[in-house]
Phi, psi and omega in degrees: 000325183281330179302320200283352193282016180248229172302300181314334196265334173286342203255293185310279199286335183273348206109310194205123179289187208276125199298346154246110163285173185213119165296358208221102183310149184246307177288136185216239198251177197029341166290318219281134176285148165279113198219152174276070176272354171317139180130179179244141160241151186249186199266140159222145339320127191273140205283332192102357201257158179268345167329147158238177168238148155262120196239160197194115195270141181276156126011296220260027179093305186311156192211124183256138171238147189221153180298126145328313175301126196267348194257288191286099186318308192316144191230157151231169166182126193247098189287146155269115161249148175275134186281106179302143193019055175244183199276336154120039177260325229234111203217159171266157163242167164214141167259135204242023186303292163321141141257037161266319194288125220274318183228181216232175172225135168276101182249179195242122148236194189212144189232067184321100197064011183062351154234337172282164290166080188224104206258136179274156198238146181274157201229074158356285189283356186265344192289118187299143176322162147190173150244156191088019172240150146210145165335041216271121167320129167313289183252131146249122157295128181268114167358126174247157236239186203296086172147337186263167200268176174261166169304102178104322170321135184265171185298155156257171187278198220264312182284001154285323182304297202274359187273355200310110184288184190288138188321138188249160189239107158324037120102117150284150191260358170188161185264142191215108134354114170232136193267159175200347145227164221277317183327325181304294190316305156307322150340292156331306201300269160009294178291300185334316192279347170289287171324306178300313179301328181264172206295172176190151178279341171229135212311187178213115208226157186257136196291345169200163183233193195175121186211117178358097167322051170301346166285323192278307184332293192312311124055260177267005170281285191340309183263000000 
């Protein structure tokens, strides 16, 4: 479950990662804010499950999490950075679960009252130019060649087949923001935190949350 409240739970369930990458960590050791977030929390939207997570921010900023459930085994840890010149509401996340992974995936969070937790998935194609990101297809279809079908095509008939024009390229349906400096990355962030932060007519909700277990606390003052 924890691997999944993250980059995976954004890839799996949703569909789709996260709209900024990195071939590269750009994010390290000295960047992670330090935030008191020890304690349990549940999921928003709530899922219905009785789970909780515990998170326990370490020494070095990273902040590690595990299931109440003793059957699911799975841990995350994860950093938070402060967004350069922004209001200090506002953090890039990563996940640090791995030492394998080579690059990074991005979420935009808001850290709401100093412990919820509301993470934004970033919108590729709303992200204004900089230098050091460029624009890259999520999914690519590789061209298909005189005979072959495209994905969803039906066969053509044989004279169609041998009339065959030169290879077509599918339409990609979306876009991803690839980082290659941190300067970039903040950037990025920064206009993100603008947006997010003004008024809109229609609200702007964040795709999954983390928010303090205030039932159990009362809970446990009662007993």
């Amino acid at each position: 479950m924890l691997r999944i409240t993250f980059a995976v739970f954004a890839c799996l369930l949703l569909g789709a990662c996260s709209g900024w990458v990195s071939d590269e960590r750009l994010l390290g050791e000295g960047d992670w804010a330090h935030l008191a977030l020890n304690g349990r929390y549940k999921t928003t939207p709530d899922s219905g499950s009785s789970d909780r997570i515990i998170l326990r921010s370490r020494p070095d900023g990273l902040i590690e999490g595990r299931n109440t459930n003793r059957h699911d085994k799975s841990q995350m840890l994860f950093g938070l950075v402060a967004i350069k010149g922004g209001s200090g509401d506002y953090f890039l996340s990563v996940d640090r679960s791995g030492d394998d992974a080579e690059g990074d995936q991005y979420f935009v969070v808001r850290v709401a009252e100093g412990r919820e937790l509301e993470f934004f998935m970033p919108d590729c194609a709303a992200t204004p130019p900089v230098d050091g990101m460029t624009k890259v297809p999520r999914w690519h279809r590789e061209p298909t060649t005189a005979g072959e079908v495209a994905p969803g095509e039906s066969p053509p008939a044989p004279a169609e087949a041998k009339a065959a024009p030169a290879p077509r390229v599918a339409p990609d349906t979306e876009l991803e923001c690839k980082f290659s400096t941190k300067d970039a990355l903040m950037s990025a962030g920064l206009e993100a935190e603008k947006f997010l932060s003004a008024n809109h007519i229609v609200e702007v909700t964040p795709f999954f949350g983390l928010e303090p277990d205030d039932e159990e606390e009362r809970s446990g003052t009662r007993g």
